[in-house]
ROKE-953434 format. One record per residue (C-alpha): residue in one letter; x, y, z. Coordinates in steps of 0.5 Angstrom, whole numbers. Layout:
# residues N
a;X;Y;Z
...
***
This chain:
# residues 81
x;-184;429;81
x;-189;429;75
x;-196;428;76
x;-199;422;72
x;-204;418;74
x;-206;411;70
x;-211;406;67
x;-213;401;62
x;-217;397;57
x;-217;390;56
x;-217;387;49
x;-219;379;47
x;-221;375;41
x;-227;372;43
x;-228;367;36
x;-224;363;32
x;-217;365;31
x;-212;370;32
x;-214;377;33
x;-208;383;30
x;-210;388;33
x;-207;396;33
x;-208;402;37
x;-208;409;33
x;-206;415;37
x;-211;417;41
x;-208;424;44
x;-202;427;46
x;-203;427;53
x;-205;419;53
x;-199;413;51
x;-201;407;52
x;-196;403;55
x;-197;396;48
x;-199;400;41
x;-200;392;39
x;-201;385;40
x;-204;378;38
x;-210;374;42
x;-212;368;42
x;-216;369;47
x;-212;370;52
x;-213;377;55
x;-209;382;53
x;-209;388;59
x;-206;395;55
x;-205;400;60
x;-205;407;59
x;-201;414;62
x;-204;420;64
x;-199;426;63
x;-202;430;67
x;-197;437;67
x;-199;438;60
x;-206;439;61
x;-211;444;63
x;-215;444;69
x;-221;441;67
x;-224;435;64
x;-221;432;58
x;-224;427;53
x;-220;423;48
x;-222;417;44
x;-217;410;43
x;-219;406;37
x;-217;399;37
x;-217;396;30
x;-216;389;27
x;-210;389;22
x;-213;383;18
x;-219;387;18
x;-221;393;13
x;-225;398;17
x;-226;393;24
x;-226;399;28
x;-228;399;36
x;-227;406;39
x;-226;407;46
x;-228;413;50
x;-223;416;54
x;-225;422;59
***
């Protein structure tokens, strides 16, 4: 068994339109299980998988960046530890 541990981020267009969105790579230890989607809305939930055997022991930090493919430079980075 591999040791893994998940968690996630929810991604909404809170005005007008459809919103794009992508996420970039964030670390090698962290996948997420969507790299991309539409909102309307609606809430998209994008989780994320923790591989666990590659890491140290010790806490890790990692930023995911989501950003809005219609939208230049409309970047929103997101903590991970």
């Amino acid at each position: 068994m591999i040791p893994t541990t998940s968690g996630g981020i929810v991604i909404r267009n809170s005005g007008g339109g459809v919103l794009s969105w992508a996420i970039e790579e964030a670390c090698e230890w962290l996948t997420p299980h969507l790299t991309a989607g539409e909102s309307s809305g609606e809430i998209d939930s994008v989780l994320f998988q923790v591989d666990a055997v590659s890491l140290s022991n010790g806490d890790h930090v990692c930023t995911v960046t989501v950003r809005d493919v219609d939208v230049p430079g409309s970047l929103r980075e997101v903590p991970v530890t």
